[in-house]
C-alpha positions as CSV (number, residue, x, y, z in Angstrom):
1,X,-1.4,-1.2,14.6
2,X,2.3,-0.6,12.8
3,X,3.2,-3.1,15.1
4,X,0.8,-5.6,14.5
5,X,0.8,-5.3,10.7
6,X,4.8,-5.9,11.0
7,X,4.3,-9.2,13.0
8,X,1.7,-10.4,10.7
9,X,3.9,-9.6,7.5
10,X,6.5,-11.8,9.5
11,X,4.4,-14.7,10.4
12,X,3.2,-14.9,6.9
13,X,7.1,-14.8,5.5
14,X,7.7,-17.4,8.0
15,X,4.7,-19.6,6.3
16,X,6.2,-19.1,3.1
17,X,10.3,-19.3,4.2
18,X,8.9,-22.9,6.1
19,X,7.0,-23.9,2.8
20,X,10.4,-22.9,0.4
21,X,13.0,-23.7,2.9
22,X,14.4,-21.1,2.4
23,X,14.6,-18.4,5.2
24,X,17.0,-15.6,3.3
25,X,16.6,-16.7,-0.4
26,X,13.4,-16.6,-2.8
27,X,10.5,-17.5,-1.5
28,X,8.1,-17.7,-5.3
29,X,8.1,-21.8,-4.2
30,X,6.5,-21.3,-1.5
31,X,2.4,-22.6,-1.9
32,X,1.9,-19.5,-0.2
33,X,3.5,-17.3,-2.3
34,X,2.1,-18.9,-5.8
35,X,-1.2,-18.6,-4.3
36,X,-1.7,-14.8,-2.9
37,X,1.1,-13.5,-5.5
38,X,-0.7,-10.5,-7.4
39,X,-0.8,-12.0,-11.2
40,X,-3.6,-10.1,-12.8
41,X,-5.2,-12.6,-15.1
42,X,-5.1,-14.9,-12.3
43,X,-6.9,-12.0,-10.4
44,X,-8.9,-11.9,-13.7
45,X,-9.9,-15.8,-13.5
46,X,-11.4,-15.2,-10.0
47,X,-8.6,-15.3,-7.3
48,X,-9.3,-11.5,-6.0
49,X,-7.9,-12.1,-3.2
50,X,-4.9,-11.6,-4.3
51,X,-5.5,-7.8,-4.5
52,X,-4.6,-8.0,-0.5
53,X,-2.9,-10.7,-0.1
54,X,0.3,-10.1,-2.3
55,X,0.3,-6.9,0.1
56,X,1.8,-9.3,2.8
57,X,3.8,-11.2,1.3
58,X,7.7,-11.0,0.1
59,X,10.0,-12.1,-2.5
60,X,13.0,-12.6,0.0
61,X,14.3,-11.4,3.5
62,X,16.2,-8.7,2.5
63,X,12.7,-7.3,0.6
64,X,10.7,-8.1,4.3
65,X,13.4,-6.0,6.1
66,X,13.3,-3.2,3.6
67,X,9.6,-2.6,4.3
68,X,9.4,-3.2,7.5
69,X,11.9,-1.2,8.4
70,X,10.4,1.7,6.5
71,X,6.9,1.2,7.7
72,X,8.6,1.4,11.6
73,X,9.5,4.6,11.1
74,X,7.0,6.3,9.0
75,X,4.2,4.1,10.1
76,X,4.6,5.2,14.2
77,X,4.1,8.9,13.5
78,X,1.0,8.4,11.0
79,X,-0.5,6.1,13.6
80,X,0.0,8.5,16.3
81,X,-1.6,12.0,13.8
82,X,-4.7,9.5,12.6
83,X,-5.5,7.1,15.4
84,X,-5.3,3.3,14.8
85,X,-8.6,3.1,12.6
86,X,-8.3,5.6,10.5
87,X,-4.4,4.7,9.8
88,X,-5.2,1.2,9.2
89,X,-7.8,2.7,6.6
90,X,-4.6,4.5,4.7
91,X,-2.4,2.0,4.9
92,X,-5.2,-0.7,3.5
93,X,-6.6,1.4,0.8
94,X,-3.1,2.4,-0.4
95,X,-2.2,-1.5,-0.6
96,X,-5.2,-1.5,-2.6
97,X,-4.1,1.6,-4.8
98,X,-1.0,-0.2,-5.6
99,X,-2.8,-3.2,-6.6
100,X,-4.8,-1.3,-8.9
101,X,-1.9,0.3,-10.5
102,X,-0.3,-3.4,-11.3
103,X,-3.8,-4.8,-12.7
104,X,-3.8,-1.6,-15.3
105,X,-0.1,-1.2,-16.4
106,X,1.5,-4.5,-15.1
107,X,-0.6,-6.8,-16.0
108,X,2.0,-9.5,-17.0
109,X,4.0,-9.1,-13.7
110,X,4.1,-11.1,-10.3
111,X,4.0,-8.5,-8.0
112,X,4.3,-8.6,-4.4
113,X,5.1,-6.7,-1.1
114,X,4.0,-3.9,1.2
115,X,5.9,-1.4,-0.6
116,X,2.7,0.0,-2.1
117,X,1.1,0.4,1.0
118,X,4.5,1.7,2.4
119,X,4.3,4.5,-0.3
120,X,1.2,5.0,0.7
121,X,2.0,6.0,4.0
122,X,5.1,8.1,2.7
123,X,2.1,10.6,0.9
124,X,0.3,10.3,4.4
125,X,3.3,11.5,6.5
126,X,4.4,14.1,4.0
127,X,0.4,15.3,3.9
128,X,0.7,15.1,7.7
129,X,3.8,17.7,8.1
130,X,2.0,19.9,5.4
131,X,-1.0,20.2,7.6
132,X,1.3,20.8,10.3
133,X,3.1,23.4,9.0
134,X,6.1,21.8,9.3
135,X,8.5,21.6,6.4
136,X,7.8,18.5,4.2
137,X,10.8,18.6,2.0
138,X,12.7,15.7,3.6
139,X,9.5,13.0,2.9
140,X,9.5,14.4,-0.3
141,X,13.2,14.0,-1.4
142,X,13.3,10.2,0.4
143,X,10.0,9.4,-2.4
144,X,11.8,11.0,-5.1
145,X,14.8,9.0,-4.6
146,X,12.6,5.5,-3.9
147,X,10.9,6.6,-7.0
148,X,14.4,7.3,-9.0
149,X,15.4,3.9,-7.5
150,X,12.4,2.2,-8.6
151,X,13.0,3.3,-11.9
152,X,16.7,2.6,-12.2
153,X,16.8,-1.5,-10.8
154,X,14.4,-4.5,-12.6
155,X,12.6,-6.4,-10.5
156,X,10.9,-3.2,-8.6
157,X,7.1,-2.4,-8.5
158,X,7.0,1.1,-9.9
159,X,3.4,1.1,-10.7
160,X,2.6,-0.5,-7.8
161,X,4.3,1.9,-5.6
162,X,3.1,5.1,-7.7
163,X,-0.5,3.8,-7.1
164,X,0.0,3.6,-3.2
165,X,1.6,6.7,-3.1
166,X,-1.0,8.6,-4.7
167,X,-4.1,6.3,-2.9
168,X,-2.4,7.2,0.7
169,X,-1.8,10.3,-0.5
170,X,-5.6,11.2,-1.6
171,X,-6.8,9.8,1.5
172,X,-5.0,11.8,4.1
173,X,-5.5,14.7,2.0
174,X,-9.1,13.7,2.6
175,X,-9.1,13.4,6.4
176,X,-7.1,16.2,7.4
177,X,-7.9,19.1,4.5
178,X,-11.5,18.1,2.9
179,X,-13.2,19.3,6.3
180,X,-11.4,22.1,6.0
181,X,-12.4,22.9,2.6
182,X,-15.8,22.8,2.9
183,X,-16.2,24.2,5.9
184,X,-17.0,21.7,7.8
185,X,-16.9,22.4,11.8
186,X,-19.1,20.0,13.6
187,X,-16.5,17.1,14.7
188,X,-19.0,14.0,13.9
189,X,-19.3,15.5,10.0
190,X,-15.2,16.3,10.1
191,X,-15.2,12.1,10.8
192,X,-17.6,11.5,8.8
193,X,-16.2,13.4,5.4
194,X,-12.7,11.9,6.3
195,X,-14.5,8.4,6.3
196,X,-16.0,9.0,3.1
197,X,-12.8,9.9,1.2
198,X,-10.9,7.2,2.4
199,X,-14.4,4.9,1.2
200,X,-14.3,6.9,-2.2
201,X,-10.7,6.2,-2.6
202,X,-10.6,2.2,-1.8
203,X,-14.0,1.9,-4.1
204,X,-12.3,3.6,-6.9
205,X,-9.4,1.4,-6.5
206,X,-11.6,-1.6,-6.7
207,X,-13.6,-0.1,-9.7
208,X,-10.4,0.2,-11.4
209,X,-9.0,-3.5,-10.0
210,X,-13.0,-5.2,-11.3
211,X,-12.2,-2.9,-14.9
212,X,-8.9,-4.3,-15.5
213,X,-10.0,-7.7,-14.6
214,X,-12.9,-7.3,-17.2
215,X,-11.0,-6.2,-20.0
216,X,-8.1,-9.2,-19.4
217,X,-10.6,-12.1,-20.0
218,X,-12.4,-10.2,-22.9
């Protein structure tokens, strides 16, 4: 699955470097781009797709690389703990956390990118080694310094990286320690409570996402 979700992040930057001509610089003329770029009152007039869309798209080349790059590294090993459905889960409902993030406390920003999902799978990895007991402070010093990074340039998506992180983070905290929690030893109710936390966390996400929406054509 990390491999498929990189060649379909390329293939769509390819649509929208075709559509701008422009393969290295900005691709925001691209139809493409003006059309699935997360704008919340234009998620607000209707155009919810846009919640997952913008997930896929990317400003430039540089920004494609970036992510794609980190989610080859960190996206192999969280694939390989969770198994391709349940990662897919994470790294969707994190892209959905960071889109819920934007539509409350950006809501006058073009935001785009899988950076939120990326996050996202940072908190999975670093929830991963934790339940491994394996020592999790290297994850956690590369998000602080994305996060100190995120805060220091313009142009960067710190809300919508914030809300992936803590989505992805919630929802492999659900899969791997919830079961565990509760006591939970039979393994088709293990699966089952791990599926229902990642379901609680996307359908908050979209609560929040339908909320904001609301409140931005009152």
């Amino acid at each position: 699955m990390t491999y498929a979700l990189i060649a379909i992040n390329v293939v769509i930057y390819a649509i929208t470097a075709a559509q701008a001509n422009s393969l290295v610089g900005d691709q925001r003329r691209s139809v493409l781009f003006i059309d699935w770029v997360l704008f919340p009152p234009a998620v607000a007039s209707g155009e919810w797709w846009r919640v997952l869309g913008s997930g896929f798209l990317h400003f430039g080349l540089l920004h494609l690389v970036i992510n794609m790059f980190a989610l080859y590294i960190v996206g192999r090993d969280v694939e390989l703990v969770l198994g391709p459905l349940r990662y897919i889960a994470v790294y969707l409902v994190s892209l959905l956390g960071g889109s819920a993030a934007v539509m409350v406390l950006a809501q006058n920003a073009a935001t785009a990118g899988a950076s939120g999902a990326v996050y996202g799978l940072f908190g999975a990895i670093t929830v991963i080694l934790i339940r491994l007991r394996r020592n999790p402070n290297a994850m956690l010093i590369t998000i602080g310094i994305n996060v100190f990074i995120s805060l220091s340039l313009p142009g960067i998506s710190l809300w919508g990286h914030l809300g992936g992180l803590a989505a992805g983070t919630l929802a492999t905290v659900g899969i791997l320690f919830l079961p565990g929690w509760l006591r939970v030893e039979s393994p088709a109710t293990v699966r089952l409570l791990g599926w229902g936390a990642v379901a609680t966390i996307a359908i908050a996400a979209l609560w929040i996402v339908v909320v904001s929406a609301i409140t931005l054509t009152v």
